[in-house]
MIROVEX-12425 format. One record per residue: x, y, z of N, C-alpha, C in turn. Coordinates in steps of 0.2 Angstrom, whole numbers, plus 5000, padded with zeros to 4 digits. Atoms other than C-alpha are relative to their C-alpha. Layout:
N
XYZXYZXYZ ...
//
This chain:
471
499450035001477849744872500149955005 500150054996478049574881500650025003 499349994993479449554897500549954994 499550045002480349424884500350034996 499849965001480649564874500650055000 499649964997481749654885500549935002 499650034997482749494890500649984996 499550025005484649474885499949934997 500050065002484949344873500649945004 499850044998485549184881500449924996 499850055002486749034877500049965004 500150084995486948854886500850004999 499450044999488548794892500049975006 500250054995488748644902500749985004 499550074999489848544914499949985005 500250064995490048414928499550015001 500549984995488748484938499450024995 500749965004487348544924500150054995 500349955006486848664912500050065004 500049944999486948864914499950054996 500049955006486249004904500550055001 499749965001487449114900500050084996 500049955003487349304895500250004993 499750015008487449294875500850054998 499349945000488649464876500549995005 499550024997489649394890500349964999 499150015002491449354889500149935005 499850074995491449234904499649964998 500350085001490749064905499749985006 500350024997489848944916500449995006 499750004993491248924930499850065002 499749934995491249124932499250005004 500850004996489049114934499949945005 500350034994489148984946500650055006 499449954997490749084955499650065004 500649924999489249234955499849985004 500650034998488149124961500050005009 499850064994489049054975500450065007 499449944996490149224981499850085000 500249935000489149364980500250045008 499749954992489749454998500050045001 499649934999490149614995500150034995 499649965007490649744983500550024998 499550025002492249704982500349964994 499850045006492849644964500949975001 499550005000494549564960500550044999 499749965004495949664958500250024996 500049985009496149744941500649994999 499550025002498049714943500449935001 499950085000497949534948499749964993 500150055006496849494932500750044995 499549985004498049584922500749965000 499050044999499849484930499549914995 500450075001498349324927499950004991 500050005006498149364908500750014996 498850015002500349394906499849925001 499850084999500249224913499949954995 500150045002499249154901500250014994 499750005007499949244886500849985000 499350055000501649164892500149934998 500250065001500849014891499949974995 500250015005500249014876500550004993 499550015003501849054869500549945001 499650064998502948934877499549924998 500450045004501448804872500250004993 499949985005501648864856500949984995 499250025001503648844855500049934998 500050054997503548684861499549944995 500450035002502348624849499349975002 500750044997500848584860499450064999 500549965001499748734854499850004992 500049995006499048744837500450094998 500149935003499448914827499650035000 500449965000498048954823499350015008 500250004997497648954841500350075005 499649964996499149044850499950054998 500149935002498849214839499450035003 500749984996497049234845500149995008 500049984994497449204862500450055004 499549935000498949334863499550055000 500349955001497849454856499450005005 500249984995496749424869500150025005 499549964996497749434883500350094999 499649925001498549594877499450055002 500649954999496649684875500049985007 500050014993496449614894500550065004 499449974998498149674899499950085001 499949935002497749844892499350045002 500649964998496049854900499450014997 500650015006494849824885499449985005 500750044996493649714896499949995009 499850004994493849764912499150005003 500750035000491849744914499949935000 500350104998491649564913500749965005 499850054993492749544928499750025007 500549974993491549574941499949945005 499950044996491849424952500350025005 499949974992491849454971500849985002 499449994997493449484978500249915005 500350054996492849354993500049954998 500250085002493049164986500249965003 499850064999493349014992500549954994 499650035007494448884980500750024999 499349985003496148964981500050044995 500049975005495849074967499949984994 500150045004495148934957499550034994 500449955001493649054952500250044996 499849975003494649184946500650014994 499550055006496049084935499550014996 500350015007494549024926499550064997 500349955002493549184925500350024992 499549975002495149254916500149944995 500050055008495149084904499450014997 500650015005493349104899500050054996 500249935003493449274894500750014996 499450015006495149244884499849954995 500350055004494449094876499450024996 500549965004492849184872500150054994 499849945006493749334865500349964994 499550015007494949234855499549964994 500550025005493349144847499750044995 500349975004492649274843500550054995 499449955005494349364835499849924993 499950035004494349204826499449974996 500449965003492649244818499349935002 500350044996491849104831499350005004 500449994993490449104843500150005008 500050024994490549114861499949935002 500250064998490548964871500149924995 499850065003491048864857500949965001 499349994998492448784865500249955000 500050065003492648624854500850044997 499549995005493848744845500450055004 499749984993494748844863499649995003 500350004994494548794877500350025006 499849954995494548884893500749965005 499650034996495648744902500549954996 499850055005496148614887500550064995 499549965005496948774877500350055005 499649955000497148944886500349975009 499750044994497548824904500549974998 499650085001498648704895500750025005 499249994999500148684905499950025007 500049954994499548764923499449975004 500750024997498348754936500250065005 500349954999497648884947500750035006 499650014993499048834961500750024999 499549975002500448914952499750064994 500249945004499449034941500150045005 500349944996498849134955500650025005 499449974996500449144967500450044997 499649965006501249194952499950095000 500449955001499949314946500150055007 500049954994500049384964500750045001 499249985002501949414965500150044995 500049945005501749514948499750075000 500649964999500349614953500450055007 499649964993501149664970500650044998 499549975004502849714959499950034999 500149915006501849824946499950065007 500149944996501049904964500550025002 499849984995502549924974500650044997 499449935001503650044961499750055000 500749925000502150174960500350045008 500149974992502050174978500650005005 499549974997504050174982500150074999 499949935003504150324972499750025002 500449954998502750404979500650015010 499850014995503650354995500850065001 499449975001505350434989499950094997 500449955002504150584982499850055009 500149964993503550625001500650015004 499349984998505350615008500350074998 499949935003505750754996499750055003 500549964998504350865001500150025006 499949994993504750825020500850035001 499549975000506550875016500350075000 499949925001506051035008499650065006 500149964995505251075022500450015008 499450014996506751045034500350054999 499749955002507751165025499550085001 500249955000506251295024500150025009 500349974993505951295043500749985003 499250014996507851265049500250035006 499849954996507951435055499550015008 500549964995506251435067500149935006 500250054995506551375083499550015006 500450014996505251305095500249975005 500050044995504651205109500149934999 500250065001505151035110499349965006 500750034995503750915119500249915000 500350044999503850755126499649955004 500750024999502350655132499550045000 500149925000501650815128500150055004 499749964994502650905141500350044997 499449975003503651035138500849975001 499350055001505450975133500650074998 499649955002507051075129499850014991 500349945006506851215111500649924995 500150015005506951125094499950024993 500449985003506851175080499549954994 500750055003505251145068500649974994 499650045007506651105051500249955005 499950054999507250985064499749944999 500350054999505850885066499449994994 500550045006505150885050500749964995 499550015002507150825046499749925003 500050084998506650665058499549974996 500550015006505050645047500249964996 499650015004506050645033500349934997 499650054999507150505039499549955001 500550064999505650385044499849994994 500350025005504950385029500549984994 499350045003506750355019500049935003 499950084997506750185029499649994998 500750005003504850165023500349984993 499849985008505550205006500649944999 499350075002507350065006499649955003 500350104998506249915015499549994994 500650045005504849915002500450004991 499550045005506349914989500249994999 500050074998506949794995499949945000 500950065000505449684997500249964992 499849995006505749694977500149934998 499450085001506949544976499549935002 500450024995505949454988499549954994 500950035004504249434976500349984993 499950005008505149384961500249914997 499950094999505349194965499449984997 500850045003503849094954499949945000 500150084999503148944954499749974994 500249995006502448954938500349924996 499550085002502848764932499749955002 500150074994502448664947499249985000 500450034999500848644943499450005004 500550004993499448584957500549995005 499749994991500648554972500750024998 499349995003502348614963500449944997 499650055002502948454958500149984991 499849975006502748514940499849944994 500450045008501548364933499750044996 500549985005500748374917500350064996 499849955003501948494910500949984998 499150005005503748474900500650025005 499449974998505448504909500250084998 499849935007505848644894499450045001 500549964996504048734899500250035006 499749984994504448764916500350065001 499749965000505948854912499750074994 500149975006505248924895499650045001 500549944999503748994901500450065007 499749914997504749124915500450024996 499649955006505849164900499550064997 500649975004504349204890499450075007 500549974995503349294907500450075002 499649955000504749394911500250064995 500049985006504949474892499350055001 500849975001503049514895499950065005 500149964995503149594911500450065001 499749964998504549664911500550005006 499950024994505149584928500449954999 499450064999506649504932499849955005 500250044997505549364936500549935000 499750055000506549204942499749955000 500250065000506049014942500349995008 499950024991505948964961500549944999 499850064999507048814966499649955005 500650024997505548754978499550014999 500649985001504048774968499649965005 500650014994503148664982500250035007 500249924995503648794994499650055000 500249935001503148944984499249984996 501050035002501348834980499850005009 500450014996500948804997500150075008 499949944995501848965009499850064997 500249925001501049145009500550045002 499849954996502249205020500550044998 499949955004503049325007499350075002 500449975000501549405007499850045006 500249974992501449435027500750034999 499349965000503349505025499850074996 500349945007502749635011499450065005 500549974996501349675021500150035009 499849974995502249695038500350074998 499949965002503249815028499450065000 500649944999501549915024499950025005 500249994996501149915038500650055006 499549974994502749985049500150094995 500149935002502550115034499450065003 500749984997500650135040500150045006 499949974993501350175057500350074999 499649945001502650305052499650074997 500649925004501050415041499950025007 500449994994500150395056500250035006 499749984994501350465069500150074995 500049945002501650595056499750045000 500749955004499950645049499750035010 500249984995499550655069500450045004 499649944998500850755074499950074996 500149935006500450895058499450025004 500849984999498550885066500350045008 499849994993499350905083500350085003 499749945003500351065078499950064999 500349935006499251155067499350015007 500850004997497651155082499950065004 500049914997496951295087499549994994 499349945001496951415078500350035008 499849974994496651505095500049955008 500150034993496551355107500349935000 499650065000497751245103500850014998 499449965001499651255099500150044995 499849955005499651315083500550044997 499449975004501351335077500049974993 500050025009501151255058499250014999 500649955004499651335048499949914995 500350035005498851185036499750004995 500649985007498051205018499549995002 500850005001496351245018499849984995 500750025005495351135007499549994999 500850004999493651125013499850035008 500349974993492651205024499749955006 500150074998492551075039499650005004 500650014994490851115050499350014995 500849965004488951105045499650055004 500449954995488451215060500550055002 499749944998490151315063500450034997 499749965005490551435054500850024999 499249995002492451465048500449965002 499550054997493051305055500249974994 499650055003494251215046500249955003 499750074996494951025051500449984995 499550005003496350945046499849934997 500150085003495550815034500549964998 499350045004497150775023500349955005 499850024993497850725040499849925004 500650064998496250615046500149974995 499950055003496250515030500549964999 499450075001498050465030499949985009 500150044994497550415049499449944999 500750055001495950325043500549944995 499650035006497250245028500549945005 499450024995498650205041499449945005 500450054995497150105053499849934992 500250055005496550015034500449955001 499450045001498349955032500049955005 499950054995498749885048499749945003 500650055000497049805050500149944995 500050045003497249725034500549955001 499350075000499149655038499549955004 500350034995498149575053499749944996 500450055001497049475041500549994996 499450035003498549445030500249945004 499450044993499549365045499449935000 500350064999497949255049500049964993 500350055005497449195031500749974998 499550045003499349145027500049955005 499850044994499649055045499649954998 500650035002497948955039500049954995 500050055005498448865024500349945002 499950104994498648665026500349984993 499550035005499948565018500150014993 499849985007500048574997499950075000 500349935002499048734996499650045008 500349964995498348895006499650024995 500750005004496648925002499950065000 500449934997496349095008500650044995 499749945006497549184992499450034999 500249955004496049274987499950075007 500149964993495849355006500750054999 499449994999497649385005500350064992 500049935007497749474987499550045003 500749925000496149594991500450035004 499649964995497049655006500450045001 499349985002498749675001500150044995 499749945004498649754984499350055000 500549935000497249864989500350055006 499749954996498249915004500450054996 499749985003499549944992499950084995 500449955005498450044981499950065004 500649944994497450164995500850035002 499549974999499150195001500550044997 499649965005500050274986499750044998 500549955000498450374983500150045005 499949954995498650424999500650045002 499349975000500350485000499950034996 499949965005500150574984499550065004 500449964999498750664990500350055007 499649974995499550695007500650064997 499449985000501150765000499350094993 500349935004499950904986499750015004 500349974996498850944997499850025008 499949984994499450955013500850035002 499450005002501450945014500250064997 499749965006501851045001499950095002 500249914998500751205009500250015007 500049974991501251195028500450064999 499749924999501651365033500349995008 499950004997502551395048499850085005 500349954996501751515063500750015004 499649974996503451605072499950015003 500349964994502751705083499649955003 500450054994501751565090500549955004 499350024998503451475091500250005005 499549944994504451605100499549995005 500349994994502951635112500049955006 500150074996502651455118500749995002 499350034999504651435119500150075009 499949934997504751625128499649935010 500550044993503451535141500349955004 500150064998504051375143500650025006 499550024996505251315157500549945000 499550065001505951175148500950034996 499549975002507451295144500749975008 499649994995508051255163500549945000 499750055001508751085156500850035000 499049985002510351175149500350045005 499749984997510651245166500249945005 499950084997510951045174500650014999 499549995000512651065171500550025006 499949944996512951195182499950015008 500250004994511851185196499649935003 500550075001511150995195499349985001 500750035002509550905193499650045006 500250004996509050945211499950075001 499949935001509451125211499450044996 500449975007508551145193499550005001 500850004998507051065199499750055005 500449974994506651185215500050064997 500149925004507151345202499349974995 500750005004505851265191499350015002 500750024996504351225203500250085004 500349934996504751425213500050044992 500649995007504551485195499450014997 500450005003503151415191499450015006 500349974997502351455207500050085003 499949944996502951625211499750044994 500249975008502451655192500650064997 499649975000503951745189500749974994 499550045006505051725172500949955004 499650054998506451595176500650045000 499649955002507751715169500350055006 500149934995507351845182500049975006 499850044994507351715196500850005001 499250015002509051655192500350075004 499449934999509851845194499850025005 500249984993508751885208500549975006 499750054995509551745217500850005002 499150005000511551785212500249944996 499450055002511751625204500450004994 499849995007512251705186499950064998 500049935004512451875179499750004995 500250025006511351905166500350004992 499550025008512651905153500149925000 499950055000513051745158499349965000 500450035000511451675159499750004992 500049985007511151745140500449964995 499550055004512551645135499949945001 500350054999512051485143499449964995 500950035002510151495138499950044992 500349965007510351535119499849954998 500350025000509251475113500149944991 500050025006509851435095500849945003 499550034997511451335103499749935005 500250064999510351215113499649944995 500450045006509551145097500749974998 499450035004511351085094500349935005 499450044996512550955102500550035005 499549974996513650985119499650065005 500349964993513551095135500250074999 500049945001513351275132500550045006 499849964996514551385140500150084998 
//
């Protein structure tokens, strides 16, 4: 059997630049193989829900083209139905274009036209590549260009991400809440700079939890309002050549219906063509969220360690066994990931912040750096918080008796006697204490300055977890 045997069958499609074989079975076109050619970097594709807002866009398009009489009929049906199979995930294999491009996201505009174009040739019982009768920019382009698709497309795509991942956000606040109410009753040691600190208890501090991640949860919907500004009209620099008055507005009617999104029509589309800095706003948000896991997830690691050689007042799910050489260890993976997730995030704003600051006068060139970033922050992040809240969250147990013990121990009880006998006083009872090795309790009455009734009433210990001066 010959090697020509085995080789796909191939078509020809041309422009400016030459001639290009193209895969007979593929859906893209000659832009997307030079795209390939030109951008291969990495294993990072587009994101699936940026082509997705990118394919709304164009069956908005094609409608309001359509209204307006600038599309035939027997053109706008077949491109609809392409977009939709798109939309719904049909061809999610022939978008294998590097994430990584240059061009503003000129690349993957037309990817996303060759592969509706093709489809609808072939719904209309056509050949690929024949695009005398749709063309990838002459039909399923008419009316747009990449400079208002893609900000667009972006903005829609960020939306779809960011009601998944509030909820997930307003999902781990519950979880953190339920466990406020469970552990209400167990008080412990407080710690700050990891020193001991006056008694807390742990529903306390899984109440502050709580609370951080509720602000988490109102800024990012918020944000909301924010991304719903389009530019979708204006063209190559916003000024909205090449395209009708009545489109302009007709197509965010028509995109809106599609989405779903109380999408609006900018009043600046050469603002919202040439500024990113939504995108760095969104992303700051992820990021101040990132901070908030990561102080949590490292407090829960911080807590639970031990078993016998570290604090060990909250117990952890065990989901895997965590050494290849030592037998019965556990670690607190769940923990580590959303710390590994929480470094992802804030790394990426970092390249967010740079690639928006970067763009020069009509257009910022660096939108594809700027989508891969941000809706896969988005994405890793709601995965992870889900995974966080079942499989860690949900099962913390609290240790009591390791609680009491640590508190029994400590000497940061001598705060709530500052009142009494002042700073100066407290500190020399603290320091002959902790040298004479002698519970604090037993000093005090050794020395006359409090009966131990009275001292009992002072140092309860469930009254200094509260507000006010124990008497």
């Amino acid at each position: 059997m010959s090697k020509d045997e085995f080789e796909v069958p191939k078509r020809i499609e041309s422009d400016a630049l030459g001639e290009k074989e193209i895969p007979e079975n593929a859906y893209y076109g000659i832009n997307t193989v030079r795209a390939m050619e030109n951008f291969s970097v990495s294993s990072f594709k587009v994101h699936p829900e940026l082509i997705k807002a990118i394919a709304a866009i164009k069956k908005a398009a094609a409608i309001t083209n359509f209204q307006l009489g600038l599309l035939a009929e027997e053109k706008v049906n077949p491109i609809v139905q392409a977009c939709d199979e798109i939309m719904a995930g049909k061809f999610d294999e022939q978008f294998q274009l590097d994430a990584l491009q240059g061009g503003a996201g000129t690349s993957t505009n037309m990817m996303v036209n060759e592969v509706i174009a093709n489809r609808a040739l072939e719904i209309m019982g056509h050949n690929r590549g024949e695009y005398h009768i749709i063309h990838p920019n002459d039909d399923v382009n008419k009316g747009q260009s990449t400079n208002d698709v893609y900000p667009t497309a972006l903005r829609i795509a960020a939306l779809k991400l960011l009601e998944p991942l509030t909820q997930s956000f307003a999902n781990l606040q519950s979880a953190l809440q339920e466990k406020e109410a469970e552990f209400a009753g167990i008080i412990k040691l407080g710690r700050t700079q990891l020193q001991d600190a006056v008694p807390i208890t742990l529903g306390q501090e899984f109440g502050a939890y709580a609370e951080a991640i509720s602000r988490d949860r109102w800024r990012l919907y918020k944000i909301e309002e924010r991304l719903k500004q389009i530019n979708l009209g204006g063209t190559a620099v916003g000024t909205g050549l090449n395209t009708p008055l009545q489109y302009i507005f007709k197509v965010c009617q028509n995109l809106r219906q599609i989405t779903r999104l109380s999408l609006a029509h900018a009043e600046n589309m050469i603002d919202i063509t040439q500024n990113m800095d939504i995108f760095v706003e969104v992303s700051g948000l992820l990021k101040a969220a990132a901070v908030n896991l990561n102080k949590i997830a490292s407090d829960l690691r911080l807590l639970s360690s031990g078993p016998g050689g570290g604090l060990g007042e909250i117990k952890l799910p065990k989901v895997q066994a965590g050494s290849s050489i030592m037998p019965g260890k556990v670690n607190p993976v769940i923990c580590e990931m959303i710390n590994q997730i929480s470094i992802e995030v804030i790394s990426s704003d970092q390249a967010i912040t740079m690639a928006a600051r970067d763009g020069q006068l009509e257009l910022n060139a660096f939108g594809p750096l700027i989508a891969h970033k941000l809706l896969n922050s988005m994405e890793i992040m709601k995965n992870g918080v889900d995974i966080f809240i079942e499989k860690c969250i949900k099962g913390i147990e609290a240790n009591s008796e390791r609680c009491k013990k640590l508190l029994d121990d400590s000497l940061g009880i001598i705060t709530a006697l500052v009142p009494y006998f002042g700073y100066d006083k407290c500190s020399q009872l603290a320091y002959q204490a902790l040298n004479s090795k002698k519970p604090l309790k037993k000093l005090i009455i050794e020395k006359g300055l409090l009966t131990e009734a009275e001292l009992e009433e002072i140092l309860n210990i469930e009254k200094m977890t509260k507000p006010g001066i124990v008497k």
